[in-house]
CHARMM-style PDB file with segment names, atoms N, HN, CA, C and O in Angstrom:
ATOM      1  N   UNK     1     -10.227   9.192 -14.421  1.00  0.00      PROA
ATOM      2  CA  UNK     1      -9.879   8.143 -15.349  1.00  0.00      PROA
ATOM      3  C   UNK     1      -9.469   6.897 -14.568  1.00  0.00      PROA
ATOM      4  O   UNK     1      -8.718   6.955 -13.594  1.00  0.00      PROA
ATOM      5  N   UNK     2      -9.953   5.859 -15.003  1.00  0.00      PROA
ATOM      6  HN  UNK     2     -10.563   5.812 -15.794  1.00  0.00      PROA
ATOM      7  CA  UNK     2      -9.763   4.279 -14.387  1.00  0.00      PROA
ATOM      8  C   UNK     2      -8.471   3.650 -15.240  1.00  0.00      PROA
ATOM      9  O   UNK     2      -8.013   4.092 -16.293  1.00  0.00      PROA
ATOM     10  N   UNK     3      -8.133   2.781 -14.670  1.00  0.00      PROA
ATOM     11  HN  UNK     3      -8.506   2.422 -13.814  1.00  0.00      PROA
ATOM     12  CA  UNK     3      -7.185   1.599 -15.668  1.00  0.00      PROA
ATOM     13  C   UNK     3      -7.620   0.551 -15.058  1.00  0.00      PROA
ATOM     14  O   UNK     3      -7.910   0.569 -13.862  1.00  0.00      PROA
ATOM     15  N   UNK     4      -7.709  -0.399 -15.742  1.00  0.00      PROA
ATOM     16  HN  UNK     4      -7.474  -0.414 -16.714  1.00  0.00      PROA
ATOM     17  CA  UNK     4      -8.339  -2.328 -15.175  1.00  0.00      PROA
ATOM     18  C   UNK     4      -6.755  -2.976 -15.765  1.00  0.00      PROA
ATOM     19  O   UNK     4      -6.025  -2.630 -16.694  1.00  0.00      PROA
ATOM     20  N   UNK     5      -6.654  -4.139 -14.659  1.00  0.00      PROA
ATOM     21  HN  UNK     5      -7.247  -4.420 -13.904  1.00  0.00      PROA
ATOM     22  CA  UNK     5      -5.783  -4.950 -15.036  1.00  0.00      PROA
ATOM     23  C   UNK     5      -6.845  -6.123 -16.109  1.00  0.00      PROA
ATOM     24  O   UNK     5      -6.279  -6.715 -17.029  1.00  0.00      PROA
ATOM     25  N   UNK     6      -7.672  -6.245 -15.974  1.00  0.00      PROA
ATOM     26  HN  UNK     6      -8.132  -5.764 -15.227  1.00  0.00      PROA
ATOM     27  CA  UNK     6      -8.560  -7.598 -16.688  1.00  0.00      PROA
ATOM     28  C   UNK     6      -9.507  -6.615 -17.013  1.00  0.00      PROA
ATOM     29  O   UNK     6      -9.597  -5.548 -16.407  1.00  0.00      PROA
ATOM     30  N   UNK     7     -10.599  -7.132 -18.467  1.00  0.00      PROA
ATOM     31  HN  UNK     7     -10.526  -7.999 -18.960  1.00  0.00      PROA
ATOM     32  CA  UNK     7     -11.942  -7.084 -18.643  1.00  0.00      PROA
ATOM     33  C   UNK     7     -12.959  -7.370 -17.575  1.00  0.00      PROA
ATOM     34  O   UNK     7     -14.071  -6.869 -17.744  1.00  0.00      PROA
ATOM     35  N   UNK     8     -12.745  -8.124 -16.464  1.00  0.00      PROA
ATOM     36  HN  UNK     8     -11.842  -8.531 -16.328  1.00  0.00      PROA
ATOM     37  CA  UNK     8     -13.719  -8.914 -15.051  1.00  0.00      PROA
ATOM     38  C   UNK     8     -13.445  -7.432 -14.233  1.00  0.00      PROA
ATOM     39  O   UNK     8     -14.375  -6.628 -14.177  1.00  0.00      PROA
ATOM     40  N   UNK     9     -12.244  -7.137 -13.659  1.00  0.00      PROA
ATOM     41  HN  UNK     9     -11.488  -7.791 -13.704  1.00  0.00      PROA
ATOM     42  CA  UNK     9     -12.203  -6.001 -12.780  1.00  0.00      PROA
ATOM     43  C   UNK     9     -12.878  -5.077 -13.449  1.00  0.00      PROA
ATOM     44  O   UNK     9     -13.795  -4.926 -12.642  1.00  0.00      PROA
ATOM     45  N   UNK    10     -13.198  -4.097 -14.607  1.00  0.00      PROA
ATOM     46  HN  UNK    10     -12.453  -4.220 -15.262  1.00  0.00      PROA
ATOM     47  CA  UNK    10     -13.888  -3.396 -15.487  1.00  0.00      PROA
ATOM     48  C   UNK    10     -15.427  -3.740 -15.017  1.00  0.00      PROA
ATOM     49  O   UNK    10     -16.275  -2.992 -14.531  1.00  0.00      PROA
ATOM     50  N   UNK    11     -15.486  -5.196 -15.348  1.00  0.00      PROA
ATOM     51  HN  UNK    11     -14.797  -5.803 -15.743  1.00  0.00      PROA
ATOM     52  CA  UNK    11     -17.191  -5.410 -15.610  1.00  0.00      PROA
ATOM     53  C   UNK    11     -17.483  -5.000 -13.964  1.00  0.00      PROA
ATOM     54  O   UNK    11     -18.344  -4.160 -13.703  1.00  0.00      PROA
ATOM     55  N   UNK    12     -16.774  -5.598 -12.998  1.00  0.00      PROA
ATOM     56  HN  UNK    12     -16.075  -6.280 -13.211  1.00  0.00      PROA
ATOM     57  CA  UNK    12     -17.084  -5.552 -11.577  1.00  0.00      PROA
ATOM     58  C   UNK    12     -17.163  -4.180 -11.093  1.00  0.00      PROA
ATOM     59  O   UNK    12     -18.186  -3.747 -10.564  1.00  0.00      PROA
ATOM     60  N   UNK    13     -15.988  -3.407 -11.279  1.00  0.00      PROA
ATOM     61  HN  UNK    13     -15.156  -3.759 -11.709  1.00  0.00      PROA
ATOM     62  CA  UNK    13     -16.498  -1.548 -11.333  1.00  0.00      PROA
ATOM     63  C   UNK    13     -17.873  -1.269 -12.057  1.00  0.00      PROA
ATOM     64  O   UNK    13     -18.897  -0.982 -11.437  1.00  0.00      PROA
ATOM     65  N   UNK    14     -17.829  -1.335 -12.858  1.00  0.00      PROA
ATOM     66  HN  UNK    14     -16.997  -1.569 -13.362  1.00  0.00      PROA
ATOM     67  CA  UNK    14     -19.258  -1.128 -13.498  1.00  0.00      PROA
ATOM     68  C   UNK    14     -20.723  -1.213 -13.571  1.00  0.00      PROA
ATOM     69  O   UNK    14     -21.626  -0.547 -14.078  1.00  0.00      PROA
ATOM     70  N   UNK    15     -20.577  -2.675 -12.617  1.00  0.00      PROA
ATOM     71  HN  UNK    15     -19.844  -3.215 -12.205  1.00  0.00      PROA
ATOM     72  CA  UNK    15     -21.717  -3.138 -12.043  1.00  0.00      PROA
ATOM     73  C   UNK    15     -22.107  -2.523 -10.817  1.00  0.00      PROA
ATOM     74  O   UNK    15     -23.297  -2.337 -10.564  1.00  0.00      PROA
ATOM     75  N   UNK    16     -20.992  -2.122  -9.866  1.00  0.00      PROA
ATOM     76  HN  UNK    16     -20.025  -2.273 -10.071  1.00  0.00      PROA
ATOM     77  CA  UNK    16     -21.752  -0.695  -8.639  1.00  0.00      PROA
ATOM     78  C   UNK    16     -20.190  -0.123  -8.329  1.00  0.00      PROA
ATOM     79  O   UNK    16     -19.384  -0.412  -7.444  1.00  0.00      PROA
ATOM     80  N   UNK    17     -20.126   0.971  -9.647  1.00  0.00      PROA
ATOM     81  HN  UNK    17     -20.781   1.205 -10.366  1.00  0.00      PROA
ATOM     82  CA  UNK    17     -19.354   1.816  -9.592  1.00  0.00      PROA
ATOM     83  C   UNK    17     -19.115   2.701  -7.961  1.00  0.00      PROA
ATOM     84  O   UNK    17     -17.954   2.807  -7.566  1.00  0.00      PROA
ATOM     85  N   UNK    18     -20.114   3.220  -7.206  1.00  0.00      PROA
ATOM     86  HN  UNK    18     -21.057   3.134  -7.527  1.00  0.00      PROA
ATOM     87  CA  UNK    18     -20.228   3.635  -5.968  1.00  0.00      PROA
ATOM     88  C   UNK    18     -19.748   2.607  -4.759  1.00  0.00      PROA
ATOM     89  O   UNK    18     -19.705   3.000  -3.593  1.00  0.00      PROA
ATOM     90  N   UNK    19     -19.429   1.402  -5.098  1.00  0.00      PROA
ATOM     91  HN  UNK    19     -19.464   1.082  -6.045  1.00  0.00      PROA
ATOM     92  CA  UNK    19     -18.698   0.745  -4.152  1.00  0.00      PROA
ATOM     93  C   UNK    19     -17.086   1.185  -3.882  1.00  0.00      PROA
ATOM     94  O   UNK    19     -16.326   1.371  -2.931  1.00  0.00      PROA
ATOM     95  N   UNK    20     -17.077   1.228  -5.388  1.00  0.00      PROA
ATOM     96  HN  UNK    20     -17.694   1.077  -6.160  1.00  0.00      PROA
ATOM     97  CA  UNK    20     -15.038   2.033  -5.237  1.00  0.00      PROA
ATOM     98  C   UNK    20     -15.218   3.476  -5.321  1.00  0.00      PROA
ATOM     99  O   UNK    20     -14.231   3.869  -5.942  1.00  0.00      PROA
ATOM    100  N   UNK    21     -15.652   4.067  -5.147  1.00  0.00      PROA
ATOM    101  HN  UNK    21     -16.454   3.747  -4.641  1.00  0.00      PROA
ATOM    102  CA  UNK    21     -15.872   5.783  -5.441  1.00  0.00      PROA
ATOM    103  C   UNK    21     -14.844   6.112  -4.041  1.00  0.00      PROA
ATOM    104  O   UNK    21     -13.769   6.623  -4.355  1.00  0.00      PROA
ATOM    105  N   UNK    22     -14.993   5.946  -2.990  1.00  0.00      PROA
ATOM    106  HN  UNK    22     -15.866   5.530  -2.735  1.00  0.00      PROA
ATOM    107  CA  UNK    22     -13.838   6.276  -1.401  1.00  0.00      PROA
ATOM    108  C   UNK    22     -12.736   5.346  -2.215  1.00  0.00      PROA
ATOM    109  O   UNK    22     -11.810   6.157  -2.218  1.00  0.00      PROA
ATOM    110  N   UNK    23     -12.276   4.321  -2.827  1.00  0.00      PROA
ATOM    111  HN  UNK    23     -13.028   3.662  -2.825  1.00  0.00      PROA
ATOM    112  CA  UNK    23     -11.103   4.097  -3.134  1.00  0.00      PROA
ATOM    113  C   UNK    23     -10.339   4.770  -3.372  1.00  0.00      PROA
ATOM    114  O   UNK    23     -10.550   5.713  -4.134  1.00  0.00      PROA
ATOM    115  N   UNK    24      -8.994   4.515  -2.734  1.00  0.00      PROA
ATOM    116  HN  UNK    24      -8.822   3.748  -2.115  1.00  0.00      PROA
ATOM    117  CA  UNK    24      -7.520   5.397  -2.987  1.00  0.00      PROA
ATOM    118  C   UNK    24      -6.187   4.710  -3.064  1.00  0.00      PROA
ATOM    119  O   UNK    24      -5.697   4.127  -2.097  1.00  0.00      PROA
ATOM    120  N   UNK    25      -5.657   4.789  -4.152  1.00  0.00      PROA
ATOM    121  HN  UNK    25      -6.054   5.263  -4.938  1.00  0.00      PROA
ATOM    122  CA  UNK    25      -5.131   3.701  -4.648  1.00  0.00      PROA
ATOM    123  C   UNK    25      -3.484   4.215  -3.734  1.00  0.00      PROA
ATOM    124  O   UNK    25      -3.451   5.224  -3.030  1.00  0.00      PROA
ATOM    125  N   UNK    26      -2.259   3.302  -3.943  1.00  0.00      PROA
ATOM    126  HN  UNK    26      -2.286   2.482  -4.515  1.00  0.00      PROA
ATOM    127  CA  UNK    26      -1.140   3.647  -3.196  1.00  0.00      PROA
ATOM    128  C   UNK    26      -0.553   5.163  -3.512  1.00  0.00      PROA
ATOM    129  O   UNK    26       0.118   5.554  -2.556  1.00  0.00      PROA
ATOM    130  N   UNK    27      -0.607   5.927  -4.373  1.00  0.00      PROA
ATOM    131  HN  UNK    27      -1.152   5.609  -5.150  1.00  0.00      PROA
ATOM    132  CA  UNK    27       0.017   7.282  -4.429  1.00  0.00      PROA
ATOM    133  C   UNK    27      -0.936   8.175  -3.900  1.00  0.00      PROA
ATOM    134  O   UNK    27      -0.454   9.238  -3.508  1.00  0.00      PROA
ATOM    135  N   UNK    28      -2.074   8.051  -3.788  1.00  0.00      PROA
ATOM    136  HN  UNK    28      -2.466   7.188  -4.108  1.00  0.00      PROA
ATOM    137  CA  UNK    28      -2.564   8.788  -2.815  1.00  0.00      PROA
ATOM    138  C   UNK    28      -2.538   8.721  -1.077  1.00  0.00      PROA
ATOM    139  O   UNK    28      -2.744   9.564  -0.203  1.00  0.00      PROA
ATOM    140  N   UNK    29      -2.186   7.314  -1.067  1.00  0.00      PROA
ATOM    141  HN  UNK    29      -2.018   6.630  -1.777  1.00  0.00      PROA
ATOM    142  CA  UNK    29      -2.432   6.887   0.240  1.00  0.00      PROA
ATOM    143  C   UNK    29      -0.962   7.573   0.742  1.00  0.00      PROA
ATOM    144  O   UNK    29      -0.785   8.095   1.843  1.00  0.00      PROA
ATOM    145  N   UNK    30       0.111   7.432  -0.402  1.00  0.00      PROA
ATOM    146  HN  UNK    30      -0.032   7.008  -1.295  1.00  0.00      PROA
ATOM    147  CA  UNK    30       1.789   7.992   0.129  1.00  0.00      PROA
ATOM    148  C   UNK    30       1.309   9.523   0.433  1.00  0.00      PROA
ATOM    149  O   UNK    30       1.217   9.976   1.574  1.00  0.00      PROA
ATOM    150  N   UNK    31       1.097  10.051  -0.433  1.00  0.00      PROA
ATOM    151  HN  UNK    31       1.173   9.683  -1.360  1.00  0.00      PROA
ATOM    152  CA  UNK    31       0.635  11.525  -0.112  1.00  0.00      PROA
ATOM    153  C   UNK    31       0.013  11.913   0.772  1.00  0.00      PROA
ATOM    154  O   UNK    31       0.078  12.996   1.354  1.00  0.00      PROA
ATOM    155  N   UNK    32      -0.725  10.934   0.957  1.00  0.00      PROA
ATOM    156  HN  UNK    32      -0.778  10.054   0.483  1.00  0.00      PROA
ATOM    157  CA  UNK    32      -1.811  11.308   2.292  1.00  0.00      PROA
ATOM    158  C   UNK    32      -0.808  11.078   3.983  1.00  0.00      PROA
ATOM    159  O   UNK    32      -1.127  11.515   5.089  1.00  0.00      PROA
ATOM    160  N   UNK    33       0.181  10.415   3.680  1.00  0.00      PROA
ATOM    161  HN  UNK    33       0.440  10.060   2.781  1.00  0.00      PROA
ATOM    162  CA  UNK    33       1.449   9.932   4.482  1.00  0.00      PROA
ATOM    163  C   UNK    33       0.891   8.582   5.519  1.00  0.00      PROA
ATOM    164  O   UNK    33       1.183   8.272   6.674  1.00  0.00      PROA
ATOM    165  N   UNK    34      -0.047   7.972   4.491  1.00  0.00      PROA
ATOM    166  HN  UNK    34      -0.284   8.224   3.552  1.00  0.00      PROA
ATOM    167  CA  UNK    34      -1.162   6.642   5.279  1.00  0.00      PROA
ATOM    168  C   UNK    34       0.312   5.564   5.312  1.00  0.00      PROA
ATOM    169  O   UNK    34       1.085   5.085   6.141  1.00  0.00      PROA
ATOM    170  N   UNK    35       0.149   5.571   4.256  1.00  0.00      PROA
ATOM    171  HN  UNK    35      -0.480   5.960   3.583  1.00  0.00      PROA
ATOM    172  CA  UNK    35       1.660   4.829   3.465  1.00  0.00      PROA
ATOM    173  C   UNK    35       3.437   5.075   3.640  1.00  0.00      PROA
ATOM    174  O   UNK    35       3.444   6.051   4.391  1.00  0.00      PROA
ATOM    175  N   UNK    36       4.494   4.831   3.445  1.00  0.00      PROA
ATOM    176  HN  UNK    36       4.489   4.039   2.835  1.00  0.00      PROA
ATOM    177  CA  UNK    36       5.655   4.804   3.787  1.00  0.00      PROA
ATOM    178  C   UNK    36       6.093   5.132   2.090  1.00  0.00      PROA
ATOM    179  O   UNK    36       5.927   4.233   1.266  1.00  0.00      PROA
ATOM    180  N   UNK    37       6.544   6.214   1.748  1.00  0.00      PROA
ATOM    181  HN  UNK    37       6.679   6.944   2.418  1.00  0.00      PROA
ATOM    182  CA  UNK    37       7.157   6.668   0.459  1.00  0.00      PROA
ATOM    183  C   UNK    37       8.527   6.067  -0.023  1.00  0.00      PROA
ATOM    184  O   UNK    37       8.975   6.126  -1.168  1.00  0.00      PROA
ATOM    185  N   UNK    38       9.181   5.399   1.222  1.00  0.00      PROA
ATOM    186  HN  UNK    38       8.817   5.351   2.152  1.00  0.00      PROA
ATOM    187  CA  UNK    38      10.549   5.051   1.174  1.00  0.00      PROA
ATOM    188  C   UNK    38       9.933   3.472   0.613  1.00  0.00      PROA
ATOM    189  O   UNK    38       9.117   2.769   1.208  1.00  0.00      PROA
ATOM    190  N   UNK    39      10.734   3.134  -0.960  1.00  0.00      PROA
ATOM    191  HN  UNK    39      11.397   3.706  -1.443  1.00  0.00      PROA
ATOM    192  CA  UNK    39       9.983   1.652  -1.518  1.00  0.00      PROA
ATOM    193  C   UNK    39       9.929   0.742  -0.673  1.00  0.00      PROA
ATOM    194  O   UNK    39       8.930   0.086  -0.377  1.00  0.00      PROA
ATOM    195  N   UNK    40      11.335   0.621  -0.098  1.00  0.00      PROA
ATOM    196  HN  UNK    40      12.146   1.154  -0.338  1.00  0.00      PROA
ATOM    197  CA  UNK    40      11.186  -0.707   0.641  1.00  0.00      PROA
ATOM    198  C   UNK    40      10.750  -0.622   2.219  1.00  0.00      PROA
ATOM    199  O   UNK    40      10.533  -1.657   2.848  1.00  0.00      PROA
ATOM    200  N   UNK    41      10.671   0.268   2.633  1.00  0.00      PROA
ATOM    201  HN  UNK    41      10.847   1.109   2.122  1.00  0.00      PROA
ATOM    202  CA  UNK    41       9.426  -0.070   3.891  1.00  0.00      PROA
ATOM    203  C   UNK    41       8.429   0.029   3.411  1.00  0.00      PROA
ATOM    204  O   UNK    41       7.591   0.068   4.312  1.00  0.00      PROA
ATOM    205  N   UNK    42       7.653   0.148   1.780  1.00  0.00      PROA
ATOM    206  HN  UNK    42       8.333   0.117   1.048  1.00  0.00      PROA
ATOM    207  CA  UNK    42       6.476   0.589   1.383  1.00  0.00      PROA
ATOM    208  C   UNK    42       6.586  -0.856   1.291  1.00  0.00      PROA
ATOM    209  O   UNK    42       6.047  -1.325   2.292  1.00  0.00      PROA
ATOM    210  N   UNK    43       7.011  -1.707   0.593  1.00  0.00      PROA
ATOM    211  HN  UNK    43       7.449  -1.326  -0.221  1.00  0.00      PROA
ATOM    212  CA  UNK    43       7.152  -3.138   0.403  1.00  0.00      PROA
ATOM    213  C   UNK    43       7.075  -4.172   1.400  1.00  0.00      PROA
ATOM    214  O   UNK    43       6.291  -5.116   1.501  1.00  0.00      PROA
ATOM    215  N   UNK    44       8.357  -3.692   2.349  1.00  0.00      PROA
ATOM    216  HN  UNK    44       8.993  -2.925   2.267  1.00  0.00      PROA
ATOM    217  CA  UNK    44       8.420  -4.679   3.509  1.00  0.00      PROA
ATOM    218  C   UNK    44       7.379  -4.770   4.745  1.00  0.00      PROA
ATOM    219  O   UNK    44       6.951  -5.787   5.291  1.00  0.00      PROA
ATOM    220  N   UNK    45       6.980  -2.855   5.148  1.00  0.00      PROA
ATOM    221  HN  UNK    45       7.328  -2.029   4.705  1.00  0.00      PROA
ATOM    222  CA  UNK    45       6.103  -2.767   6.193  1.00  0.00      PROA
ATOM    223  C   UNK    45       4.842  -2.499   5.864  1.00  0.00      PROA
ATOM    224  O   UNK    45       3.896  -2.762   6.607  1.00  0.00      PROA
ATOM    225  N   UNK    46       4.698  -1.793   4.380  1.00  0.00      PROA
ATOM    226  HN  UNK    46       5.466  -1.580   3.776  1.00  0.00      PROA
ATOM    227  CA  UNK    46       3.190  -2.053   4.227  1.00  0.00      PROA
ATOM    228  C   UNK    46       2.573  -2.743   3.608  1.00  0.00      PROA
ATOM    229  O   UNK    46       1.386  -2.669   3.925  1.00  0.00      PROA
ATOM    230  N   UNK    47       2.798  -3.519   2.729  1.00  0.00      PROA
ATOM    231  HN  UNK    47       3.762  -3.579   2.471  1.00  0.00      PROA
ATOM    232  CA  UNK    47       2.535  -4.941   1.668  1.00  0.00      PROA
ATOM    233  C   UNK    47       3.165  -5.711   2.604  1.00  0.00      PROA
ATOM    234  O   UNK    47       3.031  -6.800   2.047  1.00  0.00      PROA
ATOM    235  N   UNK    48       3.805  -5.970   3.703  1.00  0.00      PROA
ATOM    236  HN  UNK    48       3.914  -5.085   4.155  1.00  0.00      PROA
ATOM    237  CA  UNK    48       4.504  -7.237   4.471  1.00  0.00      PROA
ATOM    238  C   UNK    48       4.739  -8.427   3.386  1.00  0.00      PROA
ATOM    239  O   UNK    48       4.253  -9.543   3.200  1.00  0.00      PROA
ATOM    240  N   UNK    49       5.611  -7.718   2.838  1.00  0.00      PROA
ATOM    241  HN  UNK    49       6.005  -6.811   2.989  1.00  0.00      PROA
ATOM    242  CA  UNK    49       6.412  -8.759   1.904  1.00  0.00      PROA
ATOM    243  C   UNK    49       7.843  -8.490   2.392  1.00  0.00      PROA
ATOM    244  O   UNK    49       8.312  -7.536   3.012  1.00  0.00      PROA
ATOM    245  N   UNK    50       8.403  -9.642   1.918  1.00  0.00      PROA
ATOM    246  HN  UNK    50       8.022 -10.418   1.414  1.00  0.00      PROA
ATOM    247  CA  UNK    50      10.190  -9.757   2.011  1.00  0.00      PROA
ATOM    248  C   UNK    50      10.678 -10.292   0.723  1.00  0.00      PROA
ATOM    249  O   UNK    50      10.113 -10.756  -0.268  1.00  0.00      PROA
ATOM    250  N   UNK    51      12.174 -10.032   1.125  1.00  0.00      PROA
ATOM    251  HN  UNK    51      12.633  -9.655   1.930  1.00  0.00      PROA
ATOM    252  CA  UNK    51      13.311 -10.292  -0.448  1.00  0.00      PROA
ATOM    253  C   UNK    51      12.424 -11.661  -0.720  1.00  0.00      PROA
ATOM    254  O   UNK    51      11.869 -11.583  -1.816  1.00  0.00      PROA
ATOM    255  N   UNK    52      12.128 -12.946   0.009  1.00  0.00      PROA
ATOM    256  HN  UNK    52      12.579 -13.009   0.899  1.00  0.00      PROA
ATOM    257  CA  UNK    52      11.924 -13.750  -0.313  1.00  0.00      PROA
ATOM    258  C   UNK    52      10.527 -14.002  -1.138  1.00  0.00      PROA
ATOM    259  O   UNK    52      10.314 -15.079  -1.695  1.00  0.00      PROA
ATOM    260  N   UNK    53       9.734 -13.073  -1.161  1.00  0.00      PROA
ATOM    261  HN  UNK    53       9.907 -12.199  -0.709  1.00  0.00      PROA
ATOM    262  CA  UNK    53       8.410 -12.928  -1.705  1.00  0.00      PROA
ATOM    263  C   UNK    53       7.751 -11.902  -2.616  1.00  0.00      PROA
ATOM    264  O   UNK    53       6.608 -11.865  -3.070  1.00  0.00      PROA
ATOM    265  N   UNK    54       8.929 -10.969  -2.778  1.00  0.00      PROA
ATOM    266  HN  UNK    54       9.858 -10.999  -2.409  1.00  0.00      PROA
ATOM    267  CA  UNK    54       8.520  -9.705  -3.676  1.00  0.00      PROA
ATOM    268  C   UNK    54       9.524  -9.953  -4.971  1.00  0.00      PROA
ATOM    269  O   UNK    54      10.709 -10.282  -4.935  1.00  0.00      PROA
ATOM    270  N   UNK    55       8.512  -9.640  -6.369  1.00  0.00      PROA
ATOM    271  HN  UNK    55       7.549  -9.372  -6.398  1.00  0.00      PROA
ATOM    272  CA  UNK    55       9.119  -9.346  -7.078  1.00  0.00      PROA
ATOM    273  C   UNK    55       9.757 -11.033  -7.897  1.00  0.00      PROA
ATOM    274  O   UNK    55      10.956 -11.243  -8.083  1.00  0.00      PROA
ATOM    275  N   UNK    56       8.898 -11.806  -8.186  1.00  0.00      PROA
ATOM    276  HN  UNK    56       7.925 -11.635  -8.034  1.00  0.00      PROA
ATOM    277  CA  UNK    56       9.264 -12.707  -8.506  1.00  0.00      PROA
ATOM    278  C   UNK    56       8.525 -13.225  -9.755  1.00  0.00      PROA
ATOM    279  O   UNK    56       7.296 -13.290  -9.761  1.00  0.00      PROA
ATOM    280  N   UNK    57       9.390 -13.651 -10.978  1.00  0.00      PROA
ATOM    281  HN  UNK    57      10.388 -13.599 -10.974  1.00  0.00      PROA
ATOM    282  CA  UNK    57       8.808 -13.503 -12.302  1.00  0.00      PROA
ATOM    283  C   UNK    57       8.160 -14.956 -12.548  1.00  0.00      PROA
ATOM    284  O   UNK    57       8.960 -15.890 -12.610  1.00  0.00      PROA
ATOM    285  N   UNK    58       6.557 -15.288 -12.718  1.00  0.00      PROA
ATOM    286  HN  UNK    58       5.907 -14.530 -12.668  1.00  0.00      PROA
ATOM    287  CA  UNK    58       6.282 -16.791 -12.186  1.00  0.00      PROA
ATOM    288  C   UNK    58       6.661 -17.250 -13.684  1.00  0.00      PROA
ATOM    289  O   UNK    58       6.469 -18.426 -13.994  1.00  0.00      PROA
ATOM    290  N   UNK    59       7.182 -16.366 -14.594  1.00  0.00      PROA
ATOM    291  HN  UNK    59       7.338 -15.411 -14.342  1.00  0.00      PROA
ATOM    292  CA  UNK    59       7.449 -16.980 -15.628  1.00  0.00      PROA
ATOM    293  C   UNK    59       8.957 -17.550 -15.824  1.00  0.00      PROA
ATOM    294  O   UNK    59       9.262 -18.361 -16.699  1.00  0.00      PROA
ATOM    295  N   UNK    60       9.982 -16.916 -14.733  1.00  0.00      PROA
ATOM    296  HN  UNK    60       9.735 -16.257 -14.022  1.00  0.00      PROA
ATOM    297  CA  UNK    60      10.980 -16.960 -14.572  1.00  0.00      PROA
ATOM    298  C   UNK    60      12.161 -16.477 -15.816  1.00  0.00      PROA
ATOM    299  O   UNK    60      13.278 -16.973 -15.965  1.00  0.00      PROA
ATOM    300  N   UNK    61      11.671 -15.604 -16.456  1.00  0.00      PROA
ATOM    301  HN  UNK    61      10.764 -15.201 -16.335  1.00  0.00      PROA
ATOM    302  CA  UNK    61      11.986 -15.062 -18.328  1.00  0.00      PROA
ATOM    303  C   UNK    61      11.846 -15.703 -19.214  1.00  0.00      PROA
ATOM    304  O   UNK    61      12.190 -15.501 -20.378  1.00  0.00      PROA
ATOM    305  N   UNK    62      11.153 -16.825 -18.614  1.00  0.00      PROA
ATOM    306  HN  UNK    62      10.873 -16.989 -17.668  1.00  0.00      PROA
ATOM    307  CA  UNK    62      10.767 -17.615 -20.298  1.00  0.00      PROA
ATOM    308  C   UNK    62       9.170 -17.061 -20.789  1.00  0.00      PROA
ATOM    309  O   UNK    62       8.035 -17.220 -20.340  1.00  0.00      PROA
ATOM    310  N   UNK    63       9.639 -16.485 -21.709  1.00  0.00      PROA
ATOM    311  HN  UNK    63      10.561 -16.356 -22.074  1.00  0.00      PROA
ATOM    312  CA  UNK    63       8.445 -16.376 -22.749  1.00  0.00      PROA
ATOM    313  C   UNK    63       8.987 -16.352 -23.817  1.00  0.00      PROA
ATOM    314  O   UNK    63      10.135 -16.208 -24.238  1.00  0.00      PROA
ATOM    315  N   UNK    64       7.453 -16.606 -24.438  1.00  0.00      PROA
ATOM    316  HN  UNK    64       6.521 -16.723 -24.096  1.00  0.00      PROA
ATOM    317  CA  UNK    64       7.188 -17.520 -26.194  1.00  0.00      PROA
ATOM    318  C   UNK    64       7.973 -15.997 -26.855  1.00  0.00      PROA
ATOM    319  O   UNK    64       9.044 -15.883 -27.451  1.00  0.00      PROA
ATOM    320  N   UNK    65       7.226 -15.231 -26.570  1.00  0.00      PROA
ATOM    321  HN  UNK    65       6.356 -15.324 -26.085  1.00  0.00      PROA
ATOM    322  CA  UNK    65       7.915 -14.139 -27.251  1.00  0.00      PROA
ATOM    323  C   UNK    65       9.269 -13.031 -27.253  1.00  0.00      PROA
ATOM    324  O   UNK    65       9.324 -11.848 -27.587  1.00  0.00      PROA
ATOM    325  N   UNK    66      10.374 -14.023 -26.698  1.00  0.00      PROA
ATOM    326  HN  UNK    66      10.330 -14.984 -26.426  1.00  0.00      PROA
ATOM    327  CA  UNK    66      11.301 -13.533 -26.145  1.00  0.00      PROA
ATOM    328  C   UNK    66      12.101 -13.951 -26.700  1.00  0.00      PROA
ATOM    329  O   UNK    66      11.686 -15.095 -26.887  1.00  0.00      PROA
ATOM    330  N   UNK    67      13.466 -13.862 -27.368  1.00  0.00      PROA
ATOM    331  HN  UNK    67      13.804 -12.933 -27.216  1.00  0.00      PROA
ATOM    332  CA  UNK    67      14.420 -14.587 -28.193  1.00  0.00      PROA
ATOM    333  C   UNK    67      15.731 -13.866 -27.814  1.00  0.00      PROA
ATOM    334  O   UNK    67      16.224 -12.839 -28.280  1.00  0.00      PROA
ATOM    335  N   UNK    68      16.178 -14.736 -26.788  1.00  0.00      PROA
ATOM    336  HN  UNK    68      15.778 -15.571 -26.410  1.00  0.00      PROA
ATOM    337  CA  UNK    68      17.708 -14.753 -26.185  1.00  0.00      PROA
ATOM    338  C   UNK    68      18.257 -15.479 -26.699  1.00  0.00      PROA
ATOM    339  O   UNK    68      18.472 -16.069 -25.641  1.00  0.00      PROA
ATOM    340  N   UNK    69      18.970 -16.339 -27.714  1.00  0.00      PROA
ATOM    341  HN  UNK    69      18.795 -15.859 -28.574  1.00  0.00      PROA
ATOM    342  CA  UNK    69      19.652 -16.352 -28.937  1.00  0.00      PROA
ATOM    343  C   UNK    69      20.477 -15.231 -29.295  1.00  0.00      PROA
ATOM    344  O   UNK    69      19.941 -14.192 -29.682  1.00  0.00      PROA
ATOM    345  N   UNK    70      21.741 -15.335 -29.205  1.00  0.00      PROA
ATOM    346  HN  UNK    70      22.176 -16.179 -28.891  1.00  0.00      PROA
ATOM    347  CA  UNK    70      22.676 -14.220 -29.636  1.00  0.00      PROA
ATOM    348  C   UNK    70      22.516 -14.632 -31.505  1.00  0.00      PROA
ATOM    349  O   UNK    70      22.146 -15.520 -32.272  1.00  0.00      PROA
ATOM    350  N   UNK    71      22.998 -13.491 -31.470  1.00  0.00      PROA
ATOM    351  HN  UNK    71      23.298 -12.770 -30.846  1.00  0.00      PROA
ATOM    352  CA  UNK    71      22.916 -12.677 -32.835  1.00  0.00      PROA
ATOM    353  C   UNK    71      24.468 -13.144 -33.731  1.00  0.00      PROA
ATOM    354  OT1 UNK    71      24.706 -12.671 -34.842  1.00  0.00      PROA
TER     355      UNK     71
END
């Protein structure tokens, strides 16, 4: 079973499904011990991201559909 973040990633699998067939997404790669299971060396040493670059909301919590307005 697949999951797509977009309809484009979908169409692009689809069009030569056998290009991603060896793909292995990060919980296999932890299992396989390719990867670092501990989050933040999974973060810091294998995504080479830092506090300053991980995890940052480009919406900053504003959304249309959000109503922080107390009650």
């Amino acid at each position: 079973m697949y999951s797509f973040d977009s309809e484009i990633s979908q169409w692009c699998f689809e069009q030569d499904p056998e290009r991603y067939a060896g793909h292995r997404d990060i919980v296999k790669r932890v299992l396989a011990g390719e990867a670092p299971a501990n989050l933040v060396a999974l973060v810091q040493r294998y995504f080479g991201l830092d506090y300053e670059t991980w995890g940052k909301d480009a919406f900053r919590g504003e959304y249309p559909w959000l109503d922080r307005r107390q009650a």
